[in-house]
C-alpha positions as CSV (number, residue, x, y, z in Angstrom):
1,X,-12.3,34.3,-99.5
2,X,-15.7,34.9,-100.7
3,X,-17.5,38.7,-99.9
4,X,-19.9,37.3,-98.0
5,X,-17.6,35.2,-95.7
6,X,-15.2,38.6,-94.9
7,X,-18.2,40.7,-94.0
8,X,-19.5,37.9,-91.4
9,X,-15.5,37.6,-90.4
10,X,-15.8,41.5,-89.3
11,X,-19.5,41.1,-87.8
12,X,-18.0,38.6,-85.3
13,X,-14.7,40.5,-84.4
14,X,-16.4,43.6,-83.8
15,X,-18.7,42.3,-81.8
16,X,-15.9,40.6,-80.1
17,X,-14.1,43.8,-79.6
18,X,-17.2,45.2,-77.9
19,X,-17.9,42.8,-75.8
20,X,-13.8,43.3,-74.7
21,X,-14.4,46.7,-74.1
22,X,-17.8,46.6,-71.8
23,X,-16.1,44.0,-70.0
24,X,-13.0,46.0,-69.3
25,X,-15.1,49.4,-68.7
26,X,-17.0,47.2,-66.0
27,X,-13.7,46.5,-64.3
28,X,-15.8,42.8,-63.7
29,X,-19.0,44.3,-62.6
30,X,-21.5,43.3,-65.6
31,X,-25.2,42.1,-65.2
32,X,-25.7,38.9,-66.4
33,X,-28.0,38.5,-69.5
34,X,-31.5,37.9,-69.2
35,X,-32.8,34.4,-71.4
36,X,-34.6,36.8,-73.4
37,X,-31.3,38.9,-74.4
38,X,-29.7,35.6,-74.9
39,X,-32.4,34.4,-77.4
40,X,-32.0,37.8,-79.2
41,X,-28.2,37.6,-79.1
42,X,-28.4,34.1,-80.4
43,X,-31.1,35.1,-83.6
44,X,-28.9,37.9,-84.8
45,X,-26.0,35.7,-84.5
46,X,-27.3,33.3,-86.6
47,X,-28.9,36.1,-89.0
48,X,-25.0,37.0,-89.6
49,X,-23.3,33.6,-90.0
50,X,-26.7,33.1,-92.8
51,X,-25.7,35.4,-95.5
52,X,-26.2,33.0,-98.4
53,X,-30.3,33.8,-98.0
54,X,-30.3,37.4,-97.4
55,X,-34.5,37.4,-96.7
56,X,-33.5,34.3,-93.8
57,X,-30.8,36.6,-92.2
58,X,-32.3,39.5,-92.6
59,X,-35.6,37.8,-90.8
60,X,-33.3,36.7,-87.9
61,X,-31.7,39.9,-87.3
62,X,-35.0,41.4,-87.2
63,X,-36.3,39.0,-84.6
64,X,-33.5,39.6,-82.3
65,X,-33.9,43.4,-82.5
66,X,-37.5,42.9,-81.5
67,X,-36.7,40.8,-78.5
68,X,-34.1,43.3,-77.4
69,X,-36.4,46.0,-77.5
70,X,-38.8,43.6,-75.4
71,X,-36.3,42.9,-73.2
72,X,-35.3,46.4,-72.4
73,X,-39.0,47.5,-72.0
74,X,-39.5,44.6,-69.5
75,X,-36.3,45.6,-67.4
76,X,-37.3,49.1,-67.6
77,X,-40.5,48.7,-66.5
78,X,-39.1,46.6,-63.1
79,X,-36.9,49.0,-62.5
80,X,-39.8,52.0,-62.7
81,X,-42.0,49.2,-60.4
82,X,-39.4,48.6,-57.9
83,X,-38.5,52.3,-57.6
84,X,-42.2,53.4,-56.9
85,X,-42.6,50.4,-54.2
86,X,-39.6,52.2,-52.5
Protein backbone atom coordinates (compact mmCIF):
# COMPACT_ATOMS: atom_id res chain seq x y z
CA UNK A 1 0.00 0.00 0.00
CA UNK A 2 1.23 3.25 -1.17
CA UNK A 3 1.90 6.28 1.70
CA UNK A 4 -0.40 8.22 0.39
CA UNK A 5 -3.29 5.62 0.26
CA UNK A 6 -2.64 4.63 4.28
CA UNK A 7 -2.75 8.27 5.37
CA UNK A 8 -6.24 8.74 3.47
CA UNK A 9 -7.21 5.10 5.08
CA UNK A 10 -6.66 6.82 8.72
CA UNK A 11 -8.35 10.30 7.62
CA UNK A 12 -11.55 8.28 6.94
CA UNK A 13 -11.54 5.96 10.12
CA UNK A 14 -10.93 8.69 12.37
CA UNK A 15 -13.35 10.57 11.13
CA UNK A 16 -15.46 7.61 11.36
CA UNK A 17 -14.64 7.10 14.92
CA UNK A 18 -15.78 10.63 15.61
CA UNK A 19 -18.68 10.70 14.16
CA UNK A 20 -19.33 7.22 16.42
CA UNK A 21 -18.56 8.95 19.34
CA UNK A 22 -20.82 12.37 18.89
CA UNK A 23 -23.49 10.10 17.93
CA UNK A 24 -23.23 7.90 21.02
CA UNK A 25 -22.54 11.12 23.48
CA UNK A 26 -25.90 12.42 21.90
CA UNK A 27 -27.64 9.35 23.12
CA UNK A 28 -29.70 10.09 19.36
CA UNK A 29 -30.31 13.67 19.96
CA UNK A 30 -28.00 15.40 17.05
CA UNK A 31 -28.93 18.52 14.91
CA UNK A 32 -29.13 17.69 11.52
CA UNK A 33 -26.47 19.39 9.18
CA UNK A 34 -27.06 22.44 7.56
CA UNK A 35 -26.49 22.19 3.27
CA UNK A 36 -23.82 24.52 3.91
CA UNK A 37 -21.89 21.98 6.50
CA UNK A 38 -22.64 19.35 4.06
CA UNK A 39 -20.97 21.20 1.18
CA UNK A 40 -17.90 21.82 3.55
CA UNK A 41 -18.02 18.15 4.76
CA UNK A 42 -18.17 17.00 1.16
CA UNK A 43 -14.90 19.57 -0.09
CA UNK A 44 -12.68 18.32 2.68
CA UNK A 45 -13.68 14.91 1.84
CA UNK A 46 -12.75 15.02 -1.43
CA UNK A 47 -9.47 17.19 -0.49
CA UNK A 48 -8.47 13.83 1.48
CA UNK A 49 -9.34 11.03 -1.02
CA UNK A 50 -7.08 13.73 -3.69
CA UNK A 51 -3.70 13.33 -2.34
CA UNK A 52 -1.95 12.62 -5.68
CA UNK A 53 -2.15 16.74 -6.30
CA UNK A 54 -1.28 18.08 -3.06
CA UNK A 55 -2.07 21.99 -4.29
CA UNK A 56 -5.90 20.36 -5.49
CA UNK A 57 -6.43 18.79 -1.90
CA UNK A 58 -4.97 21.17 -0.13
CA UNK A 59 -7.38 23.87 -2.08
CA UNK A 60 -10.40 21.68 -1.19
CA UNK A 61 -9.69 21.32 2.39
CA UNK A 62 -9.24 24.96 2.53
CA UNK A 63 -12.62 25.66 1.01
CA UNK A 64 -14.43 23.49 3.32
CA UNK A 65 -12.77 25.07 6.40
CA UNK A 66 -14.00 28.40 5.03
CA UNK A 67 -17.59 27.25 4.67
CA UNK A 68 -17.53 25.79 8.13
CA UNK A 69 -16.48 28.85 9.64
CA UNK A 70 -19.37 30.52 7.53
CA UNK A 71 -21.61 28.23 8.63
CA UNK A 72 -20.99 28.56 12.23
CA UNK A 73 -21.00 32.44 11.97
CA UNK A 74 -24.43 32.20 10.31
CA UNK A 75 -25.94 29.79 13.12
CA UNK A 76 -24.39 31.84 15.69
CA UNK A 77 -25.64 34.81 14.58
CA UNK A 78 -29.55 33.16 14.50
CA UNK A 79 -29.15 32.01 17.59
CA UNK A 80 -27.87 35.72 19.05
CA UNK A 81 -31.10 37.11 16.77
CA UNK A 82 -33.59 34.71 18.08
CA UNK A 83 -32.35 35.18 21.75
CA UNK A 84 -32.71 39.11 21.52
CA UNK A 85 -36.43 38.76 19.95
CA UNK A 86 -37.21 36.76 23.13
Amino acid sequence: MILSQFYVLISVVVLAVIMAVMLAMGKGKYREISPLGGIAFAFVMAGIILPEKRMIGYGLMGIGAILVLIDTVMILRKKIKNNKDV
